[in-house]
MIMI-387362 format. One record per residue: residue number from 1; residue in one letter; x, y, z of N, C-alpha, C in turn. Coordinates in nm, 4 decimals. Each point is the difference from the previous one (the first is absolute). Example, Ala and Ser with C-alpha at 12.3 -4.5 7.8 and 13.67 -1.06 7.14 Angstrom:
BEGIN
<pt kolba="1" lumlo="A" n_east="1.3190" n_north="-0.5690" n_up="0.7800" ca_east="-0.0890" ca_north="0.1190" ca_up="0.0000" c_east="0.0900" c_north="0.1200" c_up="0.0000"/>
<pt kolba="2" lumlo="S" n_east="-0.0350" n_north="0.1050" n_up="-0.0720" ca_east="0.0820" ca_north="0.1190" ca_up="0.0060" c_east="-0.0770" c_north="0.1090" c_up="0.0730"/>
This chain:
BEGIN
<pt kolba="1" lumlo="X" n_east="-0.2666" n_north="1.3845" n_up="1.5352" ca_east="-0.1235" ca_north="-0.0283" ca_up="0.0702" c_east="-0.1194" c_north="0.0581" c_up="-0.0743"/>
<pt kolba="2" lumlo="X" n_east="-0.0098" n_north="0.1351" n_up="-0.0746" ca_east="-0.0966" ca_north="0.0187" ca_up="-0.0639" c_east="-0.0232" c_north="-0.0771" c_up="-0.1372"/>
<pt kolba="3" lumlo="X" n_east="0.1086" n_north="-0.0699" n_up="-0.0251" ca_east="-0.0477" ca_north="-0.0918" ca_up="-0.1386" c_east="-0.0993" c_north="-0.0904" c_up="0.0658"/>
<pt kolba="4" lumlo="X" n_east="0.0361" n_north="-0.0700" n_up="0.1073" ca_east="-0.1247" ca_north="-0.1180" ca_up="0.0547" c_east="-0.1285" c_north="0.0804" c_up="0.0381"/>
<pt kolba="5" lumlo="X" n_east="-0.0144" n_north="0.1237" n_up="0.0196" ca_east="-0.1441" ca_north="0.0460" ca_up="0.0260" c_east="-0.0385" c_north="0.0405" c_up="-0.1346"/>
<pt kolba="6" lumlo="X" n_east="0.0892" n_north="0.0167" n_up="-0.1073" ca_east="-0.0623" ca_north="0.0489" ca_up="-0.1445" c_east="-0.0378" c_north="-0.1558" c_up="-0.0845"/>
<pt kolba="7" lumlo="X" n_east="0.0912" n_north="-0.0576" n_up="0.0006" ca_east="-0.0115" ca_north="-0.1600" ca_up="-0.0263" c_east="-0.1836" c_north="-0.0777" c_up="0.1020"/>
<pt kolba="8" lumlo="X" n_east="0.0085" n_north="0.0498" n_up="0.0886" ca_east="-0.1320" ca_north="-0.0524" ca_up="0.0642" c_east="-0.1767" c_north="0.0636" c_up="-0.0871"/>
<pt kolba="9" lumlo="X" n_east="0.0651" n_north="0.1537" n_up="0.0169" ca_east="-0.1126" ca_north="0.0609" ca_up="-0.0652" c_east="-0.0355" c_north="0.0177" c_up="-0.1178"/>
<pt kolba="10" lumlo="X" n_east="0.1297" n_north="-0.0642" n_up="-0.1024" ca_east="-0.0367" ca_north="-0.0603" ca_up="-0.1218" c_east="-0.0558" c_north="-0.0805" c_up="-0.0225"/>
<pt kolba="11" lumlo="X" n_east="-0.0037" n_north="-0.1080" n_up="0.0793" ca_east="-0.0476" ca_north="-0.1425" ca_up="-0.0221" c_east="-0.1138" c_north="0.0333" c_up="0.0785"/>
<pt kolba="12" lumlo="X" n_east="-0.0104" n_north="0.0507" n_up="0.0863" ca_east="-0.1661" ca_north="-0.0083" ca_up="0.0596" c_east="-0.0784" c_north="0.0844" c_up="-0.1093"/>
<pt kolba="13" lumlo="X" n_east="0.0543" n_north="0.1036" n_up="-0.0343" ca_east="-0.1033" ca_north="0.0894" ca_up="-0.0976" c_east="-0.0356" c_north="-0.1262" c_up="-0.1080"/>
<pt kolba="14" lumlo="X" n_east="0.1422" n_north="-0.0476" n_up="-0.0445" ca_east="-0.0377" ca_north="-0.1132" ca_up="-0.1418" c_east="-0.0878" c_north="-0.1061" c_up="0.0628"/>
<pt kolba="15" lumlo="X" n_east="-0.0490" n_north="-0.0301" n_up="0.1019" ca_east="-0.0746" ca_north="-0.1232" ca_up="0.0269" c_east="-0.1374" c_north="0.0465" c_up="0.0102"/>
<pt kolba="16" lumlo="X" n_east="-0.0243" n_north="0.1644" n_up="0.0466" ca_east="-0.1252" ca_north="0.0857" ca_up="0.0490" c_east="-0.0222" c_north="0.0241" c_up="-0.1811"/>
<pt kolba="17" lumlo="X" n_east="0.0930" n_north="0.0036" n_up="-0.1078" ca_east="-0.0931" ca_north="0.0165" ca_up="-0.1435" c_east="-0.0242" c_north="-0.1265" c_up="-0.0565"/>
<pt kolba="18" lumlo="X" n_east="0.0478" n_north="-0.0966" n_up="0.0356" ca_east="-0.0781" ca_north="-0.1701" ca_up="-0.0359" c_east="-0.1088" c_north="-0.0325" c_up="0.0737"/>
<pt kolba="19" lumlo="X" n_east="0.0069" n_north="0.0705" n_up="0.1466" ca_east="-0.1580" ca_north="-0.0423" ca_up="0.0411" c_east="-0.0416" c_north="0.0454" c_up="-0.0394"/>
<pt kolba="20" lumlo="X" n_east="-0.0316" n_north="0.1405" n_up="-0.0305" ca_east="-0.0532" ca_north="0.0937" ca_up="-0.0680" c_east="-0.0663" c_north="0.0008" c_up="-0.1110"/>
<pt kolba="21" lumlo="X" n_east="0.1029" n_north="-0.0957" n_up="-0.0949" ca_east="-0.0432" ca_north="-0.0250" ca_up="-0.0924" c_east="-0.0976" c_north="-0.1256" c_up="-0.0186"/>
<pt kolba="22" lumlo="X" n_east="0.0427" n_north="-0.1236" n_up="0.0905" ca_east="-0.0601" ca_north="-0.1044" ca_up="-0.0783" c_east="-0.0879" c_north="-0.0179" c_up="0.1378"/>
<pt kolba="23" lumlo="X" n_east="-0.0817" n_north="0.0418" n_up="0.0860" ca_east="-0.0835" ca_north="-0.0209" ca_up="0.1087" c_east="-0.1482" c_north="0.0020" c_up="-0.0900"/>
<pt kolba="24" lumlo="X" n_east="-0.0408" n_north="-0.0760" n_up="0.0803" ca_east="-0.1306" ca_north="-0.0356" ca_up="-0.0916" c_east="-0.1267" c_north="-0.0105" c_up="0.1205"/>
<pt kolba="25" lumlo="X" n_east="-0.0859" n_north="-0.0104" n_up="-0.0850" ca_east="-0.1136" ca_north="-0.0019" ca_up="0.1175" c_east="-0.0434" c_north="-0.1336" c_up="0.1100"/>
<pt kolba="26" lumlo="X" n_east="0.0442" n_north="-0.1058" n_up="-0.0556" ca_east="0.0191" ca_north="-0.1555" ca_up="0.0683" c_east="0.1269" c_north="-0.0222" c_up="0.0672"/>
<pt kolba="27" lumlo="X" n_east="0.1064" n_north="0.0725" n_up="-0.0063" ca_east="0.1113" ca_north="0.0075" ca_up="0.0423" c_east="0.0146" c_north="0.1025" c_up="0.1397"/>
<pt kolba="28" lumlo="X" n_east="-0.0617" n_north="-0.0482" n_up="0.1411" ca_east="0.0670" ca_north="0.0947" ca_up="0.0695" c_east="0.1148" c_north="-0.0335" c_up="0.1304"/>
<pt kolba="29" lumlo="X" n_east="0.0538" n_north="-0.0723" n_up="-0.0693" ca_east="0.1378" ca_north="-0.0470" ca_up="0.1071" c_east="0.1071" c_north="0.0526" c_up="-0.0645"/>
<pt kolba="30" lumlo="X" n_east="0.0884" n_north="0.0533" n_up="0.0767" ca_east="0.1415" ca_north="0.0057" ca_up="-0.0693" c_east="0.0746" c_north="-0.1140" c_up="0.0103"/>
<pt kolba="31" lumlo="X" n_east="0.0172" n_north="-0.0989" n_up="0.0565" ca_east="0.0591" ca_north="-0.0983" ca_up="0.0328" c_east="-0.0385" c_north="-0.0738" c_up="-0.1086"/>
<pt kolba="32" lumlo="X" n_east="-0.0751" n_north="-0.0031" n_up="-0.0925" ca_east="-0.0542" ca_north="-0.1031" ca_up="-0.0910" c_east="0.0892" c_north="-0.0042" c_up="-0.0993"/>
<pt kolba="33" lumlo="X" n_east="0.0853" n_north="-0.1472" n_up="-0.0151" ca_east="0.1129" ca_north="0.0148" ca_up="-0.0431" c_east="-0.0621" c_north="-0.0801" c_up="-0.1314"/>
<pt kolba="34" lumlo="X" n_east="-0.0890" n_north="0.0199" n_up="-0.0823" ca_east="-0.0968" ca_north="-0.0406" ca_up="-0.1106" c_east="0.0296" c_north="0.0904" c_up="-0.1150"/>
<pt kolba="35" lumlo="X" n_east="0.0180" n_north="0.1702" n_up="0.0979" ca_east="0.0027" ca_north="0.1278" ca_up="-0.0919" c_east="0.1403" c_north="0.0170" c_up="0.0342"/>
<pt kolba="36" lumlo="X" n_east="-0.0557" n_north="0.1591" n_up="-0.1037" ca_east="0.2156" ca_north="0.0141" ca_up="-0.0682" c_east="0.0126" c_north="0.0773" c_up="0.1456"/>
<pt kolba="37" lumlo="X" n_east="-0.0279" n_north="0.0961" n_up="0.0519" ca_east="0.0360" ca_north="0.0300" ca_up="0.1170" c_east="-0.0080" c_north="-0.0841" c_up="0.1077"/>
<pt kolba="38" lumlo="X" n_east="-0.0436" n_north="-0.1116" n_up="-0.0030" ca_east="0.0343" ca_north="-0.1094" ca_up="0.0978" c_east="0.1269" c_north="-0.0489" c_up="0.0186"/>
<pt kolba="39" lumlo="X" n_east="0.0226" n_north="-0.0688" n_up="-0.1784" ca_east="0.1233" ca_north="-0.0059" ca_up="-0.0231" c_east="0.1177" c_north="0.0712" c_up="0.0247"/>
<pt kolba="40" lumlo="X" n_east="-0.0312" n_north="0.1743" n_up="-0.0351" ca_east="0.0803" ca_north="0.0567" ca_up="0.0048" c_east="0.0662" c_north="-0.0029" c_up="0.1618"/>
<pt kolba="41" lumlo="X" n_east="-0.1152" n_north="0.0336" n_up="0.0640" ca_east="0.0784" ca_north="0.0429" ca_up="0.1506" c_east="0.0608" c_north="-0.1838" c_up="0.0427"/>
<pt kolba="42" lumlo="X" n_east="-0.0631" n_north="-0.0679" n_up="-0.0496" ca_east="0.1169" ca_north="-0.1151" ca_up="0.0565" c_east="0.1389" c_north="0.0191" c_up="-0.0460"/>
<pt kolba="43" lumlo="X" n_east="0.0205" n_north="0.0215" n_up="-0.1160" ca_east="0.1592" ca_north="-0.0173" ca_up="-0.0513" c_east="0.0438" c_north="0.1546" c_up="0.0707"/>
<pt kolba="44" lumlo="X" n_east="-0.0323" n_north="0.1230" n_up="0.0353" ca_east="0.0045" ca_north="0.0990" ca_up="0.0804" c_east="0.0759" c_north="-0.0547" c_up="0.1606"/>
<pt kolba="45" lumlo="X" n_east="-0.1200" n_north="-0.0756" n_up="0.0458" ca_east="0.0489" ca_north="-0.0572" ca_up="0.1320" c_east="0.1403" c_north="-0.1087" c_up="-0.0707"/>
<pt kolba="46" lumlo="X" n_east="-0.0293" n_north="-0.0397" n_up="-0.0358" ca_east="0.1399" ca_north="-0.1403" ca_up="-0.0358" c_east="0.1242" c_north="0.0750" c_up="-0.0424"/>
<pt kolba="47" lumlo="X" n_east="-0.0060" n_north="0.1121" n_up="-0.0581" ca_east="0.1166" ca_north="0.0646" ca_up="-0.0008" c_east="0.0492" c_north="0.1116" c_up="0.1026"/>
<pt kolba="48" lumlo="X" n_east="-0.0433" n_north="0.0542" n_up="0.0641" ca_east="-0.0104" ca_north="0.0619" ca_up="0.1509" c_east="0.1400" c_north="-0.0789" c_up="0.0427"/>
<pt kolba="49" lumlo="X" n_east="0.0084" n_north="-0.1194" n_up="0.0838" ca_east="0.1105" ca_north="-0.0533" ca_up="0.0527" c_east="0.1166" c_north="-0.0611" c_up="-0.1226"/>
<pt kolba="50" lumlo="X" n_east="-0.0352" n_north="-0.0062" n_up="-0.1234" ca_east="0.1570" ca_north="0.0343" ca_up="-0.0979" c_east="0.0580" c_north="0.1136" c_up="0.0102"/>
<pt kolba="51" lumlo="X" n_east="-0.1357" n_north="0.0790" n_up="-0.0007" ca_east="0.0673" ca_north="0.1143" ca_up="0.0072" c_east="0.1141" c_north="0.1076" c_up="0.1088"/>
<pt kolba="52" lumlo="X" n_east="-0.0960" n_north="-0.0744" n_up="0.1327" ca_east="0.1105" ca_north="0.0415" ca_up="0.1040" c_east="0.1160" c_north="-0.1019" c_up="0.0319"/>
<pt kolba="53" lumlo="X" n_east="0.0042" n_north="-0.0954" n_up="-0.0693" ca_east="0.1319" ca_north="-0.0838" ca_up="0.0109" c_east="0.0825" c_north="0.0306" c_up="-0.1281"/>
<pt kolba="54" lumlo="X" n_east="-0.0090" n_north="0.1069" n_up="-0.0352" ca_east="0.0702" ca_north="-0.0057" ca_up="-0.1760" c_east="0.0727" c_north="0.1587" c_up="0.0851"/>
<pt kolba="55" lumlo="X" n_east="-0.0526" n_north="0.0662" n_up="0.0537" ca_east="0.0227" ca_north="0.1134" ca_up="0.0373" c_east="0.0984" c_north="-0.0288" c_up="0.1773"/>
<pt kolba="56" lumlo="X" n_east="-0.0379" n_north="-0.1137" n_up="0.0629" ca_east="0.1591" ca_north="-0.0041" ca_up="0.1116" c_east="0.0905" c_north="-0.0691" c_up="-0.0780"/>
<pt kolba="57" lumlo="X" n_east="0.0322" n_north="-0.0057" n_up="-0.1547" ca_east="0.0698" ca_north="-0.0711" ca_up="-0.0375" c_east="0.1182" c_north="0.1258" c_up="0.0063"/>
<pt kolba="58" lumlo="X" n_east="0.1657" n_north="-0.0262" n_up="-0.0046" ca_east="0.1044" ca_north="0.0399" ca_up="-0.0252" c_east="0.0015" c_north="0.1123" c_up="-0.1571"/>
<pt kolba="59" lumlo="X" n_east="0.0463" n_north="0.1095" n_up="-0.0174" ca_east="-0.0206" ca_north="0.0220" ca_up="-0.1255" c_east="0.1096" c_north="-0.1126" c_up="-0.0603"/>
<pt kolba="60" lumlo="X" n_east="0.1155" n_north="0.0311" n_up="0.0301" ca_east="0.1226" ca_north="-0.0789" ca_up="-0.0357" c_east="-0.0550" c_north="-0.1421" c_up="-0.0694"/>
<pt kolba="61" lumlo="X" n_east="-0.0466" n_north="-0.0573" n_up="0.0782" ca_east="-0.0242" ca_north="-0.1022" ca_up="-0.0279" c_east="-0.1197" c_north="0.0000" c_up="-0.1054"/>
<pt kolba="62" lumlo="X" n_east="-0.1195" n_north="0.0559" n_up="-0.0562" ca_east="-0.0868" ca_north="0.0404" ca_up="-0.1118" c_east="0.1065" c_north="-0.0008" c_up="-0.1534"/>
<pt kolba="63" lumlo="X" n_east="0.1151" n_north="0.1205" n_up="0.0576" ca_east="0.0588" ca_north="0.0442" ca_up="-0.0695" c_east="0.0848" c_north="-0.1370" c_up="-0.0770"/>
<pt kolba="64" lumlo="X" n_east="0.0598" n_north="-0.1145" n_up="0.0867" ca_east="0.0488" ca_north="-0.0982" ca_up="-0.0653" c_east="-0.1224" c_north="-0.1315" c_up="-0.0555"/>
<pt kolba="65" lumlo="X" n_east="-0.0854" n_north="0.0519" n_up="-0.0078" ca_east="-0.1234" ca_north="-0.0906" ca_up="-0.0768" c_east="-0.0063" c_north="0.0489" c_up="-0.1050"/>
<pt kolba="66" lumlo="X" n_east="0.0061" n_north="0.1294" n_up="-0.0347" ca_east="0.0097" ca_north="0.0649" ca_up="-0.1450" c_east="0.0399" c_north="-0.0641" c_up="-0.1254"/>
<pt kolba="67" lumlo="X" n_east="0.1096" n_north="-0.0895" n_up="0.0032" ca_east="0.0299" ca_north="-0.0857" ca_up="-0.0722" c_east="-0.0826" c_north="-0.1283" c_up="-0.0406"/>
<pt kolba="68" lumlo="X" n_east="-0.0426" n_north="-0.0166" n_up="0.0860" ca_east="-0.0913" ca_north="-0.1231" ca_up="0.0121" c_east="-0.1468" c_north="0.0545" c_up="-0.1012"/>
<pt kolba="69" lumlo="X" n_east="-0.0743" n_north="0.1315" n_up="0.0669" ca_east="-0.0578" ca_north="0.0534" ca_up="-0.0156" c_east="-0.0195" c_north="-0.0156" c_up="-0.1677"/>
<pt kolba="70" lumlo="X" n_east="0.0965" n_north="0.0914" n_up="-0.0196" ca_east="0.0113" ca_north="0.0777" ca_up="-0.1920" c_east="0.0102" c_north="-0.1508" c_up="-0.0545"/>
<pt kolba="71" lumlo="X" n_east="0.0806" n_north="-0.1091" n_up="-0.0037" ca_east="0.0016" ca_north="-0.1208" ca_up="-0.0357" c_east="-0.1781" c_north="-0.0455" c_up="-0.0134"/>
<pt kolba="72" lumlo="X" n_east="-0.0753" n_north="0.0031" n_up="0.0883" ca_east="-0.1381" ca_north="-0.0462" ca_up="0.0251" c_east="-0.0403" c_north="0.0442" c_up="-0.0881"/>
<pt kolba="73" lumlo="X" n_east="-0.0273" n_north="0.1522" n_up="0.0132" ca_east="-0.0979" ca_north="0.0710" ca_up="-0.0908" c_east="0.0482" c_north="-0.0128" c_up="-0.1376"/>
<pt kolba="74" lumlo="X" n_east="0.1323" n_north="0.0086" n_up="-0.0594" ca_east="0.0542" ca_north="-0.0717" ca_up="-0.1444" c_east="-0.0288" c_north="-0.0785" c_up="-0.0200"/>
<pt kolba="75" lumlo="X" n_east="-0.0100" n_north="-0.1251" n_up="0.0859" ca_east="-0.0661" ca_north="-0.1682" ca_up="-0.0353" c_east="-0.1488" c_north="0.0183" c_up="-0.0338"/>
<pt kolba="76" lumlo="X" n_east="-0.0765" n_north="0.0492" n_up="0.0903" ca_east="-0.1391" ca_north="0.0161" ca_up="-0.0563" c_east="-0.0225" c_north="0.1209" c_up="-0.0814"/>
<pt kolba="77" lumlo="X" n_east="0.0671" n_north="0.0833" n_up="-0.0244" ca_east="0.0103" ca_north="0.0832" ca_up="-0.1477" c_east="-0.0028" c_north="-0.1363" c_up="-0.1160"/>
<pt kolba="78" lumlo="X" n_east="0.1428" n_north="-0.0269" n_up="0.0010" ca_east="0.0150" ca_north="-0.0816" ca_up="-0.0686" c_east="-0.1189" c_north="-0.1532" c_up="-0.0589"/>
<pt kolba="79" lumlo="X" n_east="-0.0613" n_north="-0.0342" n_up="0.0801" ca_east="-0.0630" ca_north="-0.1126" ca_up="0.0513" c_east="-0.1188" c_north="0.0802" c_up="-0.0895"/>
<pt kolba="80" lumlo="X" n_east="-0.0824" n_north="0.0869" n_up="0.0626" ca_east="-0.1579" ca_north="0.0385" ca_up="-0.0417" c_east="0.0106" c_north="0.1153" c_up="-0.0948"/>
<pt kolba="81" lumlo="X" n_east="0.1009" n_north="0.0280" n_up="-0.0635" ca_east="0.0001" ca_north="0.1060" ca_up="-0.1345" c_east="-0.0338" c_north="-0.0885" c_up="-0.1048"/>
<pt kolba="82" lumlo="X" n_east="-0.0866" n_north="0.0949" n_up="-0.0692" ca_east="-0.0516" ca_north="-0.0746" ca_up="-0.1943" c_east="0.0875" c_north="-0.0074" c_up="-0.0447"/>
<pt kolba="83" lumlo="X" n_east="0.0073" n_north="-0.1075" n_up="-0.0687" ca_east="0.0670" ca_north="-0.0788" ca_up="-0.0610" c_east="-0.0696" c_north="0.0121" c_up="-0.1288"/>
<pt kolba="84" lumlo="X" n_east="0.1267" n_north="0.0089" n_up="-0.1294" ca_east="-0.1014" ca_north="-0.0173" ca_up="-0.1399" c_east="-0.0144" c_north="-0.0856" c_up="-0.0849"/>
């Protein structure tokens, strides 16, 4: 349970140094999905409910995707590595 309150206050701190950073003087909505912190907190919200459906998942069952998994990430290793 304290990973999801450390996991929260990571991502809110990381969204509080993109406003931070890119807020401008014509810019005063956060919702303005134009800017990178607009952007950001949308894909923020859009992953919110993966995230709590990835987490009532079974470990067992994670655990037999693994295969699937390492296969993926080898294919696109494979796929987007330089080539000479």
């Amino acid at each position: 349970m304290a990973f999801i309150f450390l996991y929260i206050i990571l991502v809110g701190f990381g969204w509080l140094n993109i406003f931070a950073t890119s807020k401008t003087e014509e810019n005063h909505e956060i919702l303005d999905f134009s800017t990178k912190y607009g952007k950001q907190i949308l894909w923020i919200s859009l992953s919110v409910p993966l995230i709590i459906s990835i987490l009532f998942f079974n470990s067992n069952f994670m655990k037999s995707l693994q295969v699937f998994y390492t296969l993926f990430l080898s294919f696109l290793y494979s796929y987007f590595s330089p080539r000479k």
